[in-house]
C-alpha positions in Angstrom: -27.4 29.9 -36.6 -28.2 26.3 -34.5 -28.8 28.2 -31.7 -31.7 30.4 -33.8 -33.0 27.0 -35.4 -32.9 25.3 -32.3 -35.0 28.2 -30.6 -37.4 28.2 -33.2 -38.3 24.1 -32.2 -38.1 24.9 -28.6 -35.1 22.4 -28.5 -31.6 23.2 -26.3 -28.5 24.0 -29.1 -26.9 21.2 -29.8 -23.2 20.8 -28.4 -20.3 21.3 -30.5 -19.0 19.1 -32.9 -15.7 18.9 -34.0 -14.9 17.0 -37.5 -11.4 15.5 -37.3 -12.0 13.4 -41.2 -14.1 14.0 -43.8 -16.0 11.1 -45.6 -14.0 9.8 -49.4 -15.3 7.5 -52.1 -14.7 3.8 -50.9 -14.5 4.6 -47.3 -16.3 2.3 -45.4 -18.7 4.0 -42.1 -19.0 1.1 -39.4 -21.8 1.4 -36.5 -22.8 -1.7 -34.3 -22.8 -5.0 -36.7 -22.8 -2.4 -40.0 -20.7 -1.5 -42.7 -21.7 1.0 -45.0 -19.5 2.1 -48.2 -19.1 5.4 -49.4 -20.0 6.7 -52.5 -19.0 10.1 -53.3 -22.8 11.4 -55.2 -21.9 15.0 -56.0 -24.6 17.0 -57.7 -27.1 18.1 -55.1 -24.1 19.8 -52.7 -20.0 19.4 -53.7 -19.8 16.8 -50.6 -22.8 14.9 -51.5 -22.3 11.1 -50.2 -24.8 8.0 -49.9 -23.8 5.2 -47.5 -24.1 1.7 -49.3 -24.7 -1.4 -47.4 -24.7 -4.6 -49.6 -26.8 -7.4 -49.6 -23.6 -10.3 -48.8 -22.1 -8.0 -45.4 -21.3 -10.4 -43.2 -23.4 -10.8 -40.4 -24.9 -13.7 -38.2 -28.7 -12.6 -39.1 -28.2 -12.3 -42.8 -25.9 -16.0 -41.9 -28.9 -17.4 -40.2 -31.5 -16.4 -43.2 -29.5 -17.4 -46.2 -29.0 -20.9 -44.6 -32.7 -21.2 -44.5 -33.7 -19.5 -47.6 -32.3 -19.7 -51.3 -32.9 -15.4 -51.3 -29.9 -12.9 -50.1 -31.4 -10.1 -48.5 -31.3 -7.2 -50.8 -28.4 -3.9 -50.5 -29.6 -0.8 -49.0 -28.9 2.6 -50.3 -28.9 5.3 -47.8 -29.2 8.0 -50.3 -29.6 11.2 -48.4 -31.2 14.6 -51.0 -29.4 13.1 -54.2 -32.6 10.3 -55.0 -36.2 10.6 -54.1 -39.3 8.5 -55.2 -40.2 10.1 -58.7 -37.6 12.8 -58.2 -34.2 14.0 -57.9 -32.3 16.6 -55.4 -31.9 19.9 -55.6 -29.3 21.2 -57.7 -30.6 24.8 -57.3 -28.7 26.4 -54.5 -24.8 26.8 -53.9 -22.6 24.2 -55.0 -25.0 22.6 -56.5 -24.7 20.8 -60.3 -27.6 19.5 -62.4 -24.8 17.7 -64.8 -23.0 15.9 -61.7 -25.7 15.0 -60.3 -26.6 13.0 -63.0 -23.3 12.0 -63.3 -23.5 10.7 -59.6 -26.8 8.8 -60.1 -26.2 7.3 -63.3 -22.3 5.9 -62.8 -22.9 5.2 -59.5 -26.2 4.7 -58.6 -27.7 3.3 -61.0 -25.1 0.3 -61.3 -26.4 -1.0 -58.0 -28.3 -3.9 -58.1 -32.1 -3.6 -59.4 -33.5 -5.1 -55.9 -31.5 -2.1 -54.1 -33.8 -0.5 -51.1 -33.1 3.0 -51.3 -34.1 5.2 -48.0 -33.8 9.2 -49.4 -33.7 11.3 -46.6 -37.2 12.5 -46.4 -39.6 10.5 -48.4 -40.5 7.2 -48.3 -38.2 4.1 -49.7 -38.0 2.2 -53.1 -36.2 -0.1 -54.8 -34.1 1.5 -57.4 -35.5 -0.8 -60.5 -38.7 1.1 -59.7 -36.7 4.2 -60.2 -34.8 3.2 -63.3 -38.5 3.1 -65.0 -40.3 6.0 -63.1 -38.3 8.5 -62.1 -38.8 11.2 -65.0 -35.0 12.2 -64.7 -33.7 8.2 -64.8 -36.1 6.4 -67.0 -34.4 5.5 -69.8 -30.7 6.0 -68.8 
């Protein structure tokens, strides 16, 4: 199916990928300087996860800006199809649950910190106190 998908964009297949762990609630993802921790968000797939990097990881930038400033840097929510601005993901297609995803966003994502960035995967970012009051599905909650 990549290869059809692939063809269609005029790009080359991708190369193989082999998975040797999947991703559990409370893992922590590392890249460069970062640490992300997982949050297990079913509702818009079964394996639905957002990658949560808080505001006090340890770093020399963040170091160098809260010696200078009284302000910690806000978290960041990487929140993939379960949160968009004003809307939710889709729960419509296999695997997917309307009830757990609202599980997911309100007993996980909703406990993060008002000043939370959120990037969704394909729309632009918000803080998730704007989305606690305008999100039709979270206002309220």
């Amino acid at each position: 199916m990549l290869d059809a998908q692939a063809a269609w964009i005029g790009w080359k297949p991708p190369e193989k990928v082999e998975v040797n762990e999947f991703l559990r609630e409370g893992d922590a993802v590392r890249w460069g300087r970062f640490e992300a921790q997982v949050l297990h968000t079913p509702g818009h797939s079964k394996g639905s996860v957002c990658l949560y990097v808080p505001s006090d990881m340890p770093d020399t930038r963040a170091a160098a800006v809260a010696a200078k400033s009284t302000e910690s840097e806000p978290g960041r929510l990487f929140a993939g199809d379960t949160l968009f601005a004003g809307s939710i993901g889709r729960t419509d297609l296999w695997g997917g649950s309307f009830e757990s995803i609202m599980r997911s966003l309100k007993g996980k994502v909703l406990e993060l910190p008002d000043d939370t960035i959120v990037y969704p995967a394909t729309v632009p970012l918000q803080q998730s106190a704007n989305e606690r009051e305008s999100n039709p599905f979270l206002a309220g909650k």
